[in-house]
Every structure is written in structure tokens, then in C-alpha cells.
py3Dmol code that shows the C-alpha trace and the ligand (Angstrom):
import py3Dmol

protein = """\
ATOM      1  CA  UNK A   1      33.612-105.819  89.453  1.00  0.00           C
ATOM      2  CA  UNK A   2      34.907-108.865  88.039  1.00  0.00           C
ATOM      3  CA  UNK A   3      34.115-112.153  90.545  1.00  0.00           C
ATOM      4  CA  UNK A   4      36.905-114.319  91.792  1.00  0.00           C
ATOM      5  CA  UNK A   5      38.013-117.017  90.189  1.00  0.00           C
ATOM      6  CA  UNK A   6      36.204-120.090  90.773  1.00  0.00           C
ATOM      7  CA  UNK A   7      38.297-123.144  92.468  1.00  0.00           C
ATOM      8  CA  UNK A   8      39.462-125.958  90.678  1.00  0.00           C
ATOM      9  CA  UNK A   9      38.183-129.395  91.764  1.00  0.00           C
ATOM     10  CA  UNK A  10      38.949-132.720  91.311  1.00  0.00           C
ATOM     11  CA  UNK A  11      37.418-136.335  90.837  1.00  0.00           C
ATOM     12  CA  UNK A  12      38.304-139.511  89.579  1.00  0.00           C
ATOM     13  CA  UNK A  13      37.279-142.969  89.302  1.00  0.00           C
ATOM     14  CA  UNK A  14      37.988-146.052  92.104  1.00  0.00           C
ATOM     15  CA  UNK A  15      41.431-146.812  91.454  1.00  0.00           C
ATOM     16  CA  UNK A  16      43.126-143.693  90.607  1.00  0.00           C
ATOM     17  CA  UNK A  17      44.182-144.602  86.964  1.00  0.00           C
ATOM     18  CA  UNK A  18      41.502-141.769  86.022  1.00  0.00           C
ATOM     19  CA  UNK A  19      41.627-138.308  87.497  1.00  0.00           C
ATOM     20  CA  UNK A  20      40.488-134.871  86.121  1.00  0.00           C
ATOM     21  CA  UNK A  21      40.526-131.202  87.423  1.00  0.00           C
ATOM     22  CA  UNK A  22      37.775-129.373  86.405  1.00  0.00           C
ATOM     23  CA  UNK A  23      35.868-125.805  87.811  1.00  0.00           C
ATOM     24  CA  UNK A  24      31.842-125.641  88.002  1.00  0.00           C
ATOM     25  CA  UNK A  25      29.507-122.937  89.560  1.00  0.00           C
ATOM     26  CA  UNK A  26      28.847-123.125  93.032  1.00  0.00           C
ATOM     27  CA  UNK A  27      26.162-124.163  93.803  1.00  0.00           C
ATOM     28  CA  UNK A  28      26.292-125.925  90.435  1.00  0.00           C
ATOM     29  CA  UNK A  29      22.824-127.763  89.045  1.00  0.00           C
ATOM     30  CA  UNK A  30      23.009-131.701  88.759  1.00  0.00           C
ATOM     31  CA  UNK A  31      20.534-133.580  86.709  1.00  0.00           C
ATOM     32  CA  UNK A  32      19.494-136.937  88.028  1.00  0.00           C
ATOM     33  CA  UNK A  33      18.742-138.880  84.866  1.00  0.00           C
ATOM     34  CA  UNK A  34      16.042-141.803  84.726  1.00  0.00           C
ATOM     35  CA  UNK A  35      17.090-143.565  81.548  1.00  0.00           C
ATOM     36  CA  UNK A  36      18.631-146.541  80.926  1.00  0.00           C
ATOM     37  CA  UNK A  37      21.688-146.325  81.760  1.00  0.00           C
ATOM     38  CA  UNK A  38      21.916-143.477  84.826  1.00  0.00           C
ATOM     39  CA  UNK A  39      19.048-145.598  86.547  1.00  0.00           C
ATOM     40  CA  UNK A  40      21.314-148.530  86.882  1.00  0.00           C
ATOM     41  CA  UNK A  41      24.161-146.549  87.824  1.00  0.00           C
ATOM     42  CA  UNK A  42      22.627-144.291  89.831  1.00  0.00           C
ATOM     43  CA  UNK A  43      24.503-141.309  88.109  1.00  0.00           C
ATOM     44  CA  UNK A  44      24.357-137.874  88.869  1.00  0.00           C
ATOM     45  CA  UNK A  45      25.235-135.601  86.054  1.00  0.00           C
ATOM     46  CA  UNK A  46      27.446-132.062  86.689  1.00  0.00           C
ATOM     47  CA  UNK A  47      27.855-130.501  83.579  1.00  0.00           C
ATOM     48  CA  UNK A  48      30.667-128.620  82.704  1.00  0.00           C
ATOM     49  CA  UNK A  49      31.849-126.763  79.206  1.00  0.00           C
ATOM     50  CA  UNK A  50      34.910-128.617  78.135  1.00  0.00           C
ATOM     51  CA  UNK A  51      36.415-125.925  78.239  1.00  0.00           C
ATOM     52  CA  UNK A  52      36.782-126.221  82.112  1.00  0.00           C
ATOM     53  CA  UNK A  53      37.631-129.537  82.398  1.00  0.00           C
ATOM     54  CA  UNK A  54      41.058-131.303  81.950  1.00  0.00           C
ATOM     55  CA  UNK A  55      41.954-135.235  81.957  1.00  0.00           C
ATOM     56  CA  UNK A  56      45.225-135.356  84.348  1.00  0.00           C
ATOM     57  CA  UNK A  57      46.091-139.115  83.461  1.00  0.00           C
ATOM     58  CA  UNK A  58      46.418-140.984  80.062  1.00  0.00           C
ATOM     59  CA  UNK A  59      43.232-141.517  77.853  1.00  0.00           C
ATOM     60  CA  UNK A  60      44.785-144.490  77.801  1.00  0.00           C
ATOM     61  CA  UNK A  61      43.253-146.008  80.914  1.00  0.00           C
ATOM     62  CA  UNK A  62      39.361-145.024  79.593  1.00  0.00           C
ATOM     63  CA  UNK A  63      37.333-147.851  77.583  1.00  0.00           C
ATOM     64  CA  UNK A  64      34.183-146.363  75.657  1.00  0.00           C
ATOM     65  CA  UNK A  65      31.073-147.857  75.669  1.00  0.00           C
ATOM     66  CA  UNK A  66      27.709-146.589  73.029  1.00  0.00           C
ATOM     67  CA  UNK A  67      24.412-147.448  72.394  1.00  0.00           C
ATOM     68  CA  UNK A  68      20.955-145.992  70.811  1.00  0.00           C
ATOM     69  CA  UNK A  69      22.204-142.970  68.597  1.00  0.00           C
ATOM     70  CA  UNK A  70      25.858-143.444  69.545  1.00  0.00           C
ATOM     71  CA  UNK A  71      26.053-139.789  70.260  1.00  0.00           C
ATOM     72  CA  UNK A  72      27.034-140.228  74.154  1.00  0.00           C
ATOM     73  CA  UNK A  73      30.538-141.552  74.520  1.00  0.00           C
ATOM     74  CA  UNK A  74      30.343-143.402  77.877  1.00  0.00           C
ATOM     75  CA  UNK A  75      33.556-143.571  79.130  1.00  0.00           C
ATOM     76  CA  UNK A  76      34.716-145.834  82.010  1.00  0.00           C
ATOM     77  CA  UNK A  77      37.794-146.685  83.335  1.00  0.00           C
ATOM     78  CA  UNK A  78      39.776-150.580  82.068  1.00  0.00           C
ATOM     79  CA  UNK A  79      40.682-151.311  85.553  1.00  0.00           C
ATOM     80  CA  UNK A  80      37.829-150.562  88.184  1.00  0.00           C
ATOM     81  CA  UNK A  81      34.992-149.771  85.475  1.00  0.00           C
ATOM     82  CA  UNK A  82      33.799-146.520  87.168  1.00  0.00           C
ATOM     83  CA  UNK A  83      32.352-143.930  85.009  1.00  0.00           C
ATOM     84  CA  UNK A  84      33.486-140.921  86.567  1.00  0.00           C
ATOM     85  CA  UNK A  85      32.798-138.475  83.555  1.00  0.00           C
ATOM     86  CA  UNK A  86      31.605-139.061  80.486  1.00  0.00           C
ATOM     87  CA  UNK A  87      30.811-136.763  76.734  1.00  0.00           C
ATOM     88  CA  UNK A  88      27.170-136.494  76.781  1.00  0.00           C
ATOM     89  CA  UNK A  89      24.154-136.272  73.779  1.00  0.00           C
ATOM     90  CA  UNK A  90      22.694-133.815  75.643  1.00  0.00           C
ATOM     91  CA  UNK A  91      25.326-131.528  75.352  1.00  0.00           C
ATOM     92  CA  UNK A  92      27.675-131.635  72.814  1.00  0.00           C
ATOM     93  CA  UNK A  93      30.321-129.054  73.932  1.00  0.00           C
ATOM     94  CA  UNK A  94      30.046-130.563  77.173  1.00  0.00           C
ATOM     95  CA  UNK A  95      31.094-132.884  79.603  1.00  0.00           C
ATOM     96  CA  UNK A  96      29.102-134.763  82.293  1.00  0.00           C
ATOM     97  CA  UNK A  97      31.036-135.295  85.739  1.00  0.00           C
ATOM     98  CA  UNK A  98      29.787-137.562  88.009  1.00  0.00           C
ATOM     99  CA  UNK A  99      29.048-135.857  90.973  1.00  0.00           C
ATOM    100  CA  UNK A 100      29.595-138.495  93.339  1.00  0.00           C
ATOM    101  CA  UNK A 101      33.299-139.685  91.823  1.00  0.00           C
ATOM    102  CA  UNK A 102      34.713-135.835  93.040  1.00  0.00           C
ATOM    103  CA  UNK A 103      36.097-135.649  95.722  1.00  0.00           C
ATOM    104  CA  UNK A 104      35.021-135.139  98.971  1.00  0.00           C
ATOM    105  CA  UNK A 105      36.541-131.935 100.167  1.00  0.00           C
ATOM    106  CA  UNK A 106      36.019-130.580  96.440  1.00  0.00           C
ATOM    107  CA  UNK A 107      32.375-130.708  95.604  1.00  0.00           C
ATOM    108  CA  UNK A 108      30.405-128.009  95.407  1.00  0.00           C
ATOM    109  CA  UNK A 109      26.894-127.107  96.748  1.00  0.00           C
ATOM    110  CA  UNK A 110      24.407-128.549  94.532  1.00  0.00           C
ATOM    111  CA  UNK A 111      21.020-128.090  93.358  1.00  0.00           C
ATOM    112  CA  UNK A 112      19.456-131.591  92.066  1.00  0.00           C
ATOM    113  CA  UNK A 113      16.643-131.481  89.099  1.00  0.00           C
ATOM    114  CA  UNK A 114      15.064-134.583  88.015  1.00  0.00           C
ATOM    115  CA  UNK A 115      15.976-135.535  83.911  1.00  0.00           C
ATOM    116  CA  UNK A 116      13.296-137.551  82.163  1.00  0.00           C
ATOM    117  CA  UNK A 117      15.821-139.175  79.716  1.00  0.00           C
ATOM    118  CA  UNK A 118      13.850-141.731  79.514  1.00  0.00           C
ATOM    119  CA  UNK A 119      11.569-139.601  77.554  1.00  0.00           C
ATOM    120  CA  UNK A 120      14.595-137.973  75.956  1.00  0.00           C
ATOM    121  CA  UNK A 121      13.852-135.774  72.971  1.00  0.00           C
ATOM    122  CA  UNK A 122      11.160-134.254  75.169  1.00  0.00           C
ATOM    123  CA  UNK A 123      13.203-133.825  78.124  1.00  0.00           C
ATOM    124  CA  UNK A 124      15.865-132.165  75.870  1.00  0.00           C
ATOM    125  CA  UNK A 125      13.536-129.349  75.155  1.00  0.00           C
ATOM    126  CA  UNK A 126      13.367-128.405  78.851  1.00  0.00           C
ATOM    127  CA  UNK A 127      16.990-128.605  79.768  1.00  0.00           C
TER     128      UNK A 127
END
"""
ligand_1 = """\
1
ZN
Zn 39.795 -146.937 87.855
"""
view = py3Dmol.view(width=600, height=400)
view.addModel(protein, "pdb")
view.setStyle({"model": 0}, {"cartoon": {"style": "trace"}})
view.addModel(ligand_1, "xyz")
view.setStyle({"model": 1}, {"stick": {}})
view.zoomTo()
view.show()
């Protein structure tokens, strides 16, 4: 027995100029992320292999910000400056969705697990 295909979602940033489809388990697992960055943001990571995720507008419209190793592409969008997904160190053939720029009706149930980035490399190992 083969299980159904899983829905396709979307999510975007504030104004609309980003927006992405993309298809997760349900309930998927979310890492809440104490480093830097996430802290300020308050972003909750919903990882995805990019093989199941698609940008529906233009790159064009994403600005990309890096610091420490340079590994993490943070990208935002040029108009409203949300960062509704981003390509993460943590996992290289993946990409981080922010669970709280999908939208509404779309998101999935979700099971929330603390990530100590700001203890990184050990927090890695655990992941
Ligand atoms: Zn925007």
C-alpha cells in the first residue's frame, strides 16, 4: 500500500513579491532555534528536501544576507524584508520554511523541538 500523496502548501513573505509551494509531513517537526539570528526573529524552522519545495515568483525579489561560516544563505525579501524561507548550514540539501510565513489554511500539525544553535556544532550532532 502506497500512502496518498501529501498536499501541497503554500507560504510567502508580507507583501506577496515572494511565494513558494512546497509539501512537508504532517505532523511535520519544527526546530525552534536559539542562536543569533532565529532569537531575534523569532523563527521557526520546517525543513523540507529541496526537492519538495518550489519558488513561484522571481529570485529576483530575494536579497541574501551571511555571516559566521557563510554557509546559511539567509534570504529575505527587497520589499517587506521577511524571511519566509531560507538555505540552511544545518542542512545542506535542504531548505528551512518559516513556519509562521505559510499560510493559514495550509500548515500542517506540528511538533516543536528546541535547537541549541547557539551551541551549534554540538547541537548538529543531535539533529
Ligand atoms: Zn515581501
Amino acid at each position: 500500500m502506497s500512502s496518498p500523496p501529501k498536499p501541497i502548501r503554500h507560504g510567502g513573505c508580507h507583501c506577496g513579491a515572494v511565494r513558494f509551494e512546497f509539501v512537508c509531513d504532517d505532523p511535520a517537526q519544527v526546530l525552534d532555534c536559539n542562536c543569533s539570528m532565529c532569537a531575534k526573529t523569532g523563527y521557526l524552522h520546517l525543513i523540507v528536501p529541496k526537492e519538495n519545495f518550489k519558488l513561484l515568483t522571481s529570485a529576483e525579489a530575494l536579497a541574501t544576507y551571511t555571516f559566521n561560516t557563510g554557509a546559511a544563505k539567509h534570504t529575505f525579501c527587497k520589499v517587506c524584508g521577511i524571511k519566509s524561507f531560507y538555505y540552511p548550514r544545518s542542512h545542506p540539501d535542504g531548505i528551512s520554511i518559516n513556519l509562521r510565513c505559510i499560510d493559514e489554511a495550509d500548515r500542517p500539525e506540528v511538533v516543536i523541538e528546541k535547537f541549541d544553535g547557539k551551541n551549534w556544532e554540538a547541537a548538529r550532532e543531535r539533529v
